[in-house]
Steps between C-alpha positions, in 0.01 A plus 500: 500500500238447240327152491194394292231316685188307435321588798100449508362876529242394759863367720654865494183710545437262818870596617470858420164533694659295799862688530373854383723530206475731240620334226549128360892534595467613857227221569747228357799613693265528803397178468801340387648684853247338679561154362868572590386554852232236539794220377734640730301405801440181404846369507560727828191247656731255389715540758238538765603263807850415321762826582650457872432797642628516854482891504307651826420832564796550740771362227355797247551752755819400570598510102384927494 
């Protein structure tokens, strides 16, 4: 999909150094990927201390 963007130069040279990427589009997907990820984990922390989890080791081997 093509998108214009205003993005400061200084921004995307920054995220091309840090991720490697070759081109403008690879360090915006790379980041954007990233952000993606980084979000994700957030709301997972969320959760942290509120999912009942009465699984024990023996229970999973039973399961295989």
């Amino acid at each position: 999909m093509r998108t214009t963007l205003d993005i400061p130069a200084e921004l995307i040279a920054r995220v091309m150094e840090i991720t490697g990427a070759k081109t403008k589009s690879q360090a915006i997907k790379a980041a954007l990927e990233a952000l993606v990820i980084q979000e994700k984990r957030k709301r997972l922390l969320l959760y942290q201390g509120k999912l009942d989890l009465s699984i024990d080791l023996d229970n999973l081997r039973e399961r295989k």
